[in-house]
ROKOL-184234 format. One line per 10 residues: number of its first residue (from 1); their letters; for each residue x, y, z of C-alpha. Coordinates in steps of 0.001 Angstrom, whole numbers, plus 500000, padded with zeros to 6 digits. Layout:
BEGIN
NUM = a = X/Y/Z; ...
% end
This chain:
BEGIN
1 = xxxxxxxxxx = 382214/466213/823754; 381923/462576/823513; 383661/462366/820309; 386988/464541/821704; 386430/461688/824792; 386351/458637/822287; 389317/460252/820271; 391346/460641/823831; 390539/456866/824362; 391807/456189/821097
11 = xxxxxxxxxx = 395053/458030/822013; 395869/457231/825305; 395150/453357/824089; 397697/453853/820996; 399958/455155/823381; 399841/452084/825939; 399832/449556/823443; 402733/451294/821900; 404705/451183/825019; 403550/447678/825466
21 = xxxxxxxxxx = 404981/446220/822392; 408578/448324/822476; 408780/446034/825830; 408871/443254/823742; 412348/441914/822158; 412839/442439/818795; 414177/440118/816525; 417144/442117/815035; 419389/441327/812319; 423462/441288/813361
31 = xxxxxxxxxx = 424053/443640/810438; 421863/446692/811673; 424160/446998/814347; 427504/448935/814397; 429959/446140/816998; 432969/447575/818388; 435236/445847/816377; 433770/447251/813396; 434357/450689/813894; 438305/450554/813238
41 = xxxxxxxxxx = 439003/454247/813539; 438432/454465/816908; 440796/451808/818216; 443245/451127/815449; 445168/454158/816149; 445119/452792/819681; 447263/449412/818578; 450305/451483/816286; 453082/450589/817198; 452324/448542/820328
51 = xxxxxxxxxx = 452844/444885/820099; 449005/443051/820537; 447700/439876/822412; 444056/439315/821226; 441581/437387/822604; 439125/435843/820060; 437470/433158/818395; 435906/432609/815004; 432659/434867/816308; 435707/437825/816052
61 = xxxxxxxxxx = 434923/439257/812444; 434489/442261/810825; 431918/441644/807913; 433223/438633/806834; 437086/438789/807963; 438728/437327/811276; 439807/440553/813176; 443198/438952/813495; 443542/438862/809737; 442084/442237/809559
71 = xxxxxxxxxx = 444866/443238/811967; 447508/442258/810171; 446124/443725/807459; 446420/446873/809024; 450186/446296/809645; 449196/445875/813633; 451941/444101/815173; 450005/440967/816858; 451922/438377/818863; 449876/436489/820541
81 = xxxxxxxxxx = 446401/434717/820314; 444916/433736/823321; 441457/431184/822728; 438432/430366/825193; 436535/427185/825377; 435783/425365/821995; 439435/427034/820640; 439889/429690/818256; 438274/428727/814999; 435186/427495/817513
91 = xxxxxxxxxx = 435139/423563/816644; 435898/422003/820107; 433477/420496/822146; 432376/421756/824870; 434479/420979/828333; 437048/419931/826045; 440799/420578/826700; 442460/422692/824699; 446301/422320/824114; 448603/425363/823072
101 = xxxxxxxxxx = 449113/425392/819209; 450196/427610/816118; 447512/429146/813572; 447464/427467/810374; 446205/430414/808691; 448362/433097/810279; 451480/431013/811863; 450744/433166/815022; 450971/431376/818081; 448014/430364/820348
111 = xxxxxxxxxx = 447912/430129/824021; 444572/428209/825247; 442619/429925/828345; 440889/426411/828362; 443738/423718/829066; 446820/423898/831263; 445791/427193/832560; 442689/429586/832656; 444030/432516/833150; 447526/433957/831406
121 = xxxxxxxxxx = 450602/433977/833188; 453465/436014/833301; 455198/434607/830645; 452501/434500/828351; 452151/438322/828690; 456144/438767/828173; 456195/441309/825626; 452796/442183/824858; 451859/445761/825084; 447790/445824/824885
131 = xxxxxxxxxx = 445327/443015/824998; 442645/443449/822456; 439520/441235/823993; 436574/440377/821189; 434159/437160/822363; 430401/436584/821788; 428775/436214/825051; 424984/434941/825299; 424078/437088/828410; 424617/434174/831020
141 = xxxxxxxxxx = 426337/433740/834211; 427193/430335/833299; 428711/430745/829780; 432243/430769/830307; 433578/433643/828271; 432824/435997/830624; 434628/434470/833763; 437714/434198/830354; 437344/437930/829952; 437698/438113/833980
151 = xxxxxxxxxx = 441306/435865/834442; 442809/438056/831634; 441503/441119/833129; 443215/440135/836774; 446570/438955/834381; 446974/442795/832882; 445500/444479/836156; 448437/442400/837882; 451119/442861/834723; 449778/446761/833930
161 = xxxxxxxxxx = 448804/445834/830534; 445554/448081/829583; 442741/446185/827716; 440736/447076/825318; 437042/445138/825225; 435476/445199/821657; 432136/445472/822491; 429128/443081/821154; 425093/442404/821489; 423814/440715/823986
171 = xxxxxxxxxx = 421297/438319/822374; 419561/437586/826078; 419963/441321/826791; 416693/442109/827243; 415725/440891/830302; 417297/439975/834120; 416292/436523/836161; 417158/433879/838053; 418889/433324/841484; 422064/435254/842076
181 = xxxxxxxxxx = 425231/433055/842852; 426492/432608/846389; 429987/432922/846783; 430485/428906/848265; 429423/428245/844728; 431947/430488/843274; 433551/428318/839907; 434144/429164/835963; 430994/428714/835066; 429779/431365/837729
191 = xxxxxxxxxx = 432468/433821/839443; 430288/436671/840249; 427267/437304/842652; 424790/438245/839565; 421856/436355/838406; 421923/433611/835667; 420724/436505/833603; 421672/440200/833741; 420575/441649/830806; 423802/443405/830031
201 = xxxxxxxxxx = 426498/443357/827084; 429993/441970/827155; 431453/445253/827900; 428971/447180/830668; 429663/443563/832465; 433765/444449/832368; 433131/447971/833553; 430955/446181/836520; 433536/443329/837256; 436441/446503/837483
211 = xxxxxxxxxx = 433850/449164/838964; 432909/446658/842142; 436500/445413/842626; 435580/442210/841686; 439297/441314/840812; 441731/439737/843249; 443416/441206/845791; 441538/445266/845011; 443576/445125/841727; 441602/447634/838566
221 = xxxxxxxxxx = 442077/446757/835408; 443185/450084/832441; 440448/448766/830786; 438638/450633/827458; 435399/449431/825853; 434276/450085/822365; 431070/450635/822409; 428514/449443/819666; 426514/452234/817531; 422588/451238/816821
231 = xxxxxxxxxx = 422245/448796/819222; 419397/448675/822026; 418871/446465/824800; 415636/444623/823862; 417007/443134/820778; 416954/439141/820323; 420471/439504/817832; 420536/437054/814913; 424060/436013/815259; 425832/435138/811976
241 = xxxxxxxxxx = 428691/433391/813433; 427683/430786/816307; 428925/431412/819286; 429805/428258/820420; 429291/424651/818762; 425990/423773/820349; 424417/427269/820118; 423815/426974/816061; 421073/429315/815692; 419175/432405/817129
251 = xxxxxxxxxx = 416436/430178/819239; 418717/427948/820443; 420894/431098/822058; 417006/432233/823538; 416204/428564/825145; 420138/428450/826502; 419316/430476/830057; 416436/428027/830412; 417572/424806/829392; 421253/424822/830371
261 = xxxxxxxxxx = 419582/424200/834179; 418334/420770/832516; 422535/419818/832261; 422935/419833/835737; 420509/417207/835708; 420231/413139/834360; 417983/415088/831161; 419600/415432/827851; 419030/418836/826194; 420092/417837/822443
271 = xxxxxxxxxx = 423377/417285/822499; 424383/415477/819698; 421282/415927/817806; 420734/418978/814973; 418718/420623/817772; 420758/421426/820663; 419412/423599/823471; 415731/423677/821779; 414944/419921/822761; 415187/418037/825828
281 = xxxxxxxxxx = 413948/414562/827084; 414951/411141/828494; 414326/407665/827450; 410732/406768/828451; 409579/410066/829617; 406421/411857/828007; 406626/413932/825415; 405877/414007/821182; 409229/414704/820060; 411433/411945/819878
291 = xxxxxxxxxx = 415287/412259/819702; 418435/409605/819941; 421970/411562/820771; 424984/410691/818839; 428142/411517/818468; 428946/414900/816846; 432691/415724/816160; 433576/419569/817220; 430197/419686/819125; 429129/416827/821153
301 = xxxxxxxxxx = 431466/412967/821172; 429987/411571/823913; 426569/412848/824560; 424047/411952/826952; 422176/409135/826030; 423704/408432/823161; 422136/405679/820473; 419200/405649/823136; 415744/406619/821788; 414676/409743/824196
311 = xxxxxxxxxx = 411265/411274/824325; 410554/414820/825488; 409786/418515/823898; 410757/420345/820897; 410849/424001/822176; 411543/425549/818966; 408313/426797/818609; 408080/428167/822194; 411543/430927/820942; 409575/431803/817548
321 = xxxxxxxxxx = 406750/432974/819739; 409078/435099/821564; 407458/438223/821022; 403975/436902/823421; 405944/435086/826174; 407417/436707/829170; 411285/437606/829465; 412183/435138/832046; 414044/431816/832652; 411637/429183/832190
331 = xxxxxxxxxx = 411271/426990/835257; 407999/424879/833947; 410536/422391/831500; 412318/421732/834676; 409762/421395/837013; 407945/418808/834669; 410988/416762/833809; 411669/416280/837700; 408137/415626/838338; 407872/413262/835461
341 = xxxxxxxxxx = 411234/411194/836095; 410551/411187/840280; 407331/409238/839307; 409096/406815/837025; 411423/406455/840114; 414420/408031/838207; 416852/408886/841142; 419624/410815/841658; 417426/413728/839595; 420386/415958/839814
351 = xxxxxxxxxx = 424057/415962/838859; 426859/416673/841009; 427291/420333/838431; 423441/421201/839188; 424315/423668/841916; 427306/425043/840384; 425084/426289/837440; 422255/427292/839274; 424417/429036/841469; 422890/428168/844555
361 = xxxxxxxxxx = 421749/424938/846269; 418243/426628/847223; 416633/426031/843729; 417634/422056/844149; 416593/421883/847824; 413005/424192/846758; 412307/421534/843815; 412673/418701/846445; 410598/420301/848872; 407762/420833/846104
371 = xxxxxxxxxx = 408109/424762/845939; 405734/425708/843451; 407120/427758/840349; 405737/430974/841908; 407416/430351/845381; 410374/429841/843362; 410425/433016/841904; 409463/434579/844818; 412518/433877/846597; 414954/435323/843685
381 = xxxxxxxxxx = 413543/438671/843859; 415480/440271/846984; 418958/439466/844967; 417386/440523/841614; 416775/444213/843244; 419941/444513/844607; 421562/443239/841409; 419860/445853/839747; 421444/448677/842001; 424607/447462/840614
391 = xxxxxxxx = 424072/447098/836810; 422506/449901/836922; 426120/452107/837515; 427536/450496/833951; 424868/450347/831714; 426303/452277/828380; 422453/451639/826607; 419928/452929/827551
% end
């Protein structure tokens, strides 16, 4: 009897320490999933004969190919390239301006979504039959290519051109936190009432931002998503294209939810260094990893700081343990920066873009009033479980 007991034990704790680790991310690798631009079949036959805008940038590829090349390959008629922030081929810096050009590679023309305008107008739609939408997001409210994928979505709601969203991992998929944004606080870097992250992929979030009438005015866009094969939502994707200039590598793309709070403050996070977004620090502040900024062409020309000697943390470490530390923002980097720098008598802490990014003024105002981190968290959790409710509608993995 106490043998069958000892052998149920054994079970039942195989079976809970099973289910404990599948809650942790797993570090996956990019080619063990199936995207949605990779499956061709589906939504090729979708694009004959119609004349295509695409939205892309150089994360767009199919193995190793640009999907506009592989387009044209196909003898799809494409017009029109439309480009986010940091351009088409990805080598602008970030916040940078982005003038209209022609593509040296294809002599198609592009129209930037990061200059003049943010959103396309009428004219740049003249003609165009489909949009065919394929960015890399990160899984954060304050990367910009969502509130992109949003403008063109109101532009062929508005025009009645359908969409088609190629969909892609979500390398922060795997987990939701942080305050949800009030609507005074409403900007590109944060258009929706959703937390910083909401742990879902590129294309559940279009099917949310059409599903809740999130567009202007009660307009829906025809919107279709290609969905990816093989992919599951506690994955921590190795990219193999970066994303964006200063997101080079898989850890830096973890730290990003966390640290990107740290730009809305007088703390550099890396830029201009080989480690941005897995370091941060300030010029006399404690810390064993010391950094000096500098200027970066295509990823960082005036950083903060730079030629000053900074002192601070290297985090890398911290993202390689991933599989032991909790999925959640991580509010202890900030909270010992602004203690550290309010006792050198660093002051103003914050930046003017603080808010905007945090997407609320209560995490500012709680860090001046000397919330603790668990009072912090505290307060997010009322939006977090109505958030929830919502995703919950246009989740396509389960």
């Amino acid at each position: 009897m106490k043998r069958i007991l000892s052998l149920f034990v054994l079970m039942l704790f195989g079976i809970t320490s099973c289910t404990a680790q599948h809650r942790h991310p797993v570090l996956t690798n990019y080619k063990q999933i199936v995207t949605g631009d990779e499956q061709t079949a589906v939504y090729f036959p979708m694009l004959q004969g119609k004349k295509i805008a695409v939205v892309a940038n150089q994360s767009a590829i199919i193995g190793k190919t640009n999907l506009v090349d592989s387009l044209l390959s196909a003898g799809i008629q494409v017009v029109r390239i439309f480009s986010p922030e940091h351009g088409f081929r990805g080598n602008k810096s970030a916040g940078a301006h982005i003038n209209n050009g022609v593509d040296a590679e294809t002599g198609l023309p592009i129209v930037s979504l990061y200059g003049k305008h943010r959103k396309p107008t009428v004219e740049d739609l003249k003609g165009v039959d489909m949009v065919l939408f394929d960015l890399q997001d990160v899984g954060t409210r304050f990367y910009t290519y969502i509130s992109t994928m949003t403008l063109v979505m109101q532009a062929c709601a508005e025009n009645h051109i359908p969409m088609i969203v190629l969909d892609r991992p979500n390398p922060n998929g795997f987990y939701v936190d942080g305050p949800v944004l009030i609507p005074k606080l409403k900007s590109f870097v944060g258009m929706h009432p959703v937390p910083i992250v909401y742990g879902m992929t590129i294309g559940e979030y279009a099917r949310m931002v059409n599903g809740e009438h999130w567009l202007q005015n009660g307009v829906t866009c025809n919107l279709t998503v290609i969905p990816m094969k093989k992919y599951t939502r506690n994955m921590i994707v190795k990219l193999p294209v970066k994303p964006s200039p200063n997101l080079p590598d898989w850890q830096a793309v973890y730290l990003y939810p966390s640290l990107c709070l740290l730009e809305g403050t007088v703390v550099s996070v890396g830029r201009g260094t080989d480690k941005p977004f897995q370091v941060y620090g300030y010029p006399g502040m404690k810390g064993g990893y010391v950094f000096t900024p500098r200027s970066i062409p295509g990823a960082s020309l005036h950083p903060k700081f730079q030629g000053k000697t900074c002192r601070g943390e290297d985090l890398t470490a911290f993202a390689e343990n991933y599989p032991h530390n909790p999925p959640r923002i991580e509010l202890k980097w900030l909270l010992s920066a602004y203690h550290q720098l309010k006792a050198m008598g660093v002051h103003p802490f914050f930046r003017g873009s603080f808010d905007r990014l945090a997407g609320t003024d209560s995490l500012r105002l709680q860090l001046e009033k000397g919330y603790t981190e668990k009072q912090i968290r505290q307060s997010w959790q009322k939006g977090l479980k109505k958030f929830k409710k919502i995703r919950e509608k246009y989740l396509l993995y389960r």
